[in-house]
C-alpha positions as CSV (number, residue, x, y, z in Angstrom):
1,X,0.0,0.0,0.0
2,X,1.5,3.6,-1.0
3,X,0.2,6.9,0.2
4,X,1.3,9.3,-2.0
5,X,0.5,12.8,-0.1
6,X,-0.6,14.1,-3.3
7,X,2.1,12.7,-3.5
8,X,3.5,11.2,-0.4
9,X,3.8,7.6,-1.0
10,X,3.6,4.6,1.5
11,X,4.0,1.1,1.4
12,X,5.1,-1.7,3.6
13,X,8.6,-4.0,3.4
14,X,8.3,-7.3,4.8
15,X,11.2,-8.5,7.0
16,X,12.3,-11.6,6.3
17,X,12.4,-14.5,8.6
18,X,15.6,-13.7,10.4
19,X,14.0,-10.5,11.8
20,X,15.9,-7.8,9.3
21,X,16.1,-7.3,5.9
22,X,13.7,-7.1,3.4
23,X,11.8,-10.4,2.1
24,X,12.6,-11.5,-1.3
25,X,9.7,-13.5,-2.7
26,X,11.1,-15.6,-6.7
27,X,8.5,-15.2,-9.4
28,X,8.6,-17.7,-12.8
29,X,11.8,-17.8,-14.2
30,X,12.4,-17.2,-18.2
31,X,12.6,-20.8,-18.6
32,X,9.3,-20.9,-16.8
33,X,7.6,-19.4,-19.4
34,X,6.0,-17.0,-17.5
35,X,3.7,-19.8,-15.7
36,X,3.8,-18.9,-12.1
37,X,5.0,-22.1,-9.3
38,X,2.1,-23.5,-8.1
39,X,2.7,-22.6,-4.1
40,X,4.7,-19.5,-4.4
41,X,3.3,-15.9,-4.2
42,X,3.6,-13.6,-7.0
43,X,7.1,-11.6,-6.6
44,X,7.2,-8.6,-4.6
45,X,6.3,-4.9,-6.5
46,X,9.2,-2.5,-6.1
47,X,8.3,1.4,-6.0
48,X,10.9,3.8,-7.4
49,X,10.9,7.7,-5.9
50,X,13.4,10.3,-5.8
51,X,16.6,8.0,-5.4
52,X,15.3,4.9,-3.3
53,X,13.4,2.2,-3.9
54,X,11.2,-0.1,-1.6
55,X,9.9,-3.6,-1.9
56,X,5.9,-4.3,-1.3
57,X,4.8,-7.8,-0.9
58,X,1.3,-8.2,-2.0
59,X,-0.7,-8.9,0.6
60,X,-3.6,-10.3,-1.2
61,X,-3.4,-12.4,-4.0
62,X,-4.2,-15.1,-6.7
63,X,-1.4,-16.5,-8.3
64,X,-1.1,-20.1,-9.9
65,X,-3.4,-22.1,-7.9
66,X,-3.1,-20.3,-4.7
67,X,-5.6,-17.3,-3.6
68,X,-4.6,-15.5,-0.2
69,X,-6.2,-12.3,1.5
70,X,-4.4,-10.6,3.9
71,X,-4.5,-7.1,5.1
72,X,-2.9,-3.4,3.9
73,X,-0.2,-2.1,6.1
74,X,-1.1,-0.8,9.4
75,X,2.1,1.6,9.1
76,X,2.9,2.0,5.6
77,X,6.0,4.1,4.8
78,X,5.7,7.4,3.7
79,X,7.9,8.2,0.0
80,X,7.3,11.8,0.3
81,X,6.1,14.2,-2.2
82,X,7.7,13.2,-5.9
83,X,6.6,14.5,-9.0
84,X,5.9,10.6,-9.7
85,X,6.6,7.1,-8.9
86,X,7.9,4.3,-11.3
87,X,5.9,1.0,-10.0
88,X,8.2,-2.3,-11.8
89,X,7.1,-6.1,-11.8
90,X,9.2,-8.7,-13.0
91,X,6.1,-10.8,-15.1
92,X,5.0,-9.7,-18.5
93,X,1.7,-8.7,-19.1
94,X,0.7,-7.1,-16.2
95,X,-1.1,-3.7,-15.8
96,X,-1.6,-1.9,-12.5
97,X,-4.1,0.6,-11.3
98,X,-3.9,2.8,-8.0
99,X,-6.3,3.7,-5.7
100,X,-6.3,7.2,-3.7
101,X,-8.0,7.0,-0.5
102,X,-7.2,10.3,2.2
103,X,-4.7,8.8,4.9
104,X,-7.1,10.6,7.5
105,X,-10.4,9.5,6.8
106,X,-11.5,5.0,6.0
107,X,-14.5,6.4,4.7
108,X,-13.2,8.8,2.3
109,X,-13.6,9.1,-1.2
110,X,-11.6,6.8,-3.2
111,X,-10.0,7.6,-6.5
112,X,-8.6,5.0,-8.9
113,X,-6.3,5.8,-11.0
114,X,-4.5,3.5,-14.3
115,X,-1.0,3.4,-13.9
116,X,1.1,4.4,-17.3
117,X,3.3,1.4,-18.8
118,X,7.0,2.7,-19.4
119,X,8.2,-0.3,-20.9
120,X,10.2,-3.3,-19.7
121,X,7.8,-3.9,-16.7
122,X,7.7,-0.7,-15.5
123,X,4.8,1.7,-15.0
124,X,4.9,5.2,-13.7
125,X,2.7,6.7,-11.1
126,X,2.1,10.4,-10.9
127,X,-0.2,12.6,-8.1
128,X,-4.2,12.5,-8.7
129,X,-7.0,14.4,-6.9
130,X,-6.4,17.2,-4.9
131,X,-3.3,17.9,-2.9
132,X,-3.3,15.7,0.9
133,X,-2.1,12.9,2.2
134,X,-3.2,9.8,0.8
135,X,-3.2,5.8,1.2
136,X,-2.3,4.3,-2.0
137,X,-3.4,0.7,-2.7
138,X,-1.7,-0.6,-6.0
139,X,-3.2,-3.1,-7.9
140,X,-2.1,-5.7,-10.4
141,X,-3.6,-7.5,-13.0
142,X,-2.5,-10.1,-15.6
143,X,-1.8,-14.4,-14.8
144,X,-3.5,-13.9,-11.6
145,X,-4.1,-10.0,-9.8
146,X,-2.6,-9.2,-6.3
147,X,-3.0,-5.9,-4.5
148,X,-0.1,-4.7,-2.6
C-alpha cells in the first residue's frame, strides 16, 4: 500500500524470517515461461521515488493455484512528495491501477487511477485528486491479480 500525499507515498517491506532485511519472494523464471510455481506468491512490486526504492509484498493475492487475502499495512512508509513514482514487476503482461484514498479519513472518497506502462515492466505513477495525504493501494492484473 503507497500513500502518495498528493504525492506522499507509503507502502510496507516485509522482513524476512531472520528478523531484518527485506523479504525476497522468486516469481517464474524465463525458462518458466511466464507460468507462475504452483505454491509460491507472485514476486514482490518494487516502488521507485526520488533515489530509493522499496519492496511491497502483495498482501492479497491469486497466483497459480493459490488465492490468499491478507491485510494493507497498518504503518505503511511514507515516500514523500515526488513529482511521480515508477511502479516495476518482473512478469509480463501485467497492468496496474492505483487507488487514492485520504490517509485521515477510512471512509473517504476513493479515486482510482491506471498506472502508465513505461516499458520493460515498469509503470509510472504520478499525483491525482487534490493535494493531501493519501493511502495508495496498488493493484495488479495479468496471470493472476494481487493488490499490494
Amino acid at each position: 500500500m503507497l500513500s502518495p500525499a498528493c504525492c506522499s507515498a507509503r507502502g510496507e517491506v516485509a522482513p524476512d524470517s531472520s528478523g531484518g532485511g527485506r523479504k525476497e519472494t522468486k516469481g517464474a523464471s524465463a525458462d518458466d515461461h511466464g507460468a507462475p510455481p504452483e505454491s509460491e506468491p507472485p514476486p514482490s512490486v518494487v516502488v521507485r521515488y526520488f533515489d530509493e526504492s522499496i519492496e511491497l509484498a502483495p498482501w492479497t493475492y491469486c497466483f497459480g493455484s493459490v488465492c490468499a487475502d491478507g491485510m494493507p499495512p497498518e504503518n505503511p512508509p511514507d515516500v514523500g512528495s515526488p513529482e511521480e513514482i515508477i511502479v516495476e514487476y518482473p512478469l509480463p503482461g501485467w497492468s496496474f491501477t492505483a487507488s487514492f484514498r485520504p490517509s485521515d479519513d477510512d471512509c473517504g472518497r476513493v479515486q482510482e487511477v491506471p498506472l502508465e506502462p513505461a516499458g520493460g515492466g515498469a509503470f509510472v505513477l504520478r499525483p491525482a485528486g487534490n493535494a493531501g495525504t493519501y493511502d495508495v493501494t496498488l493493484f495488479g492484473r495479468g496471470d493472476g491479480d494481487l493488490f499490494a
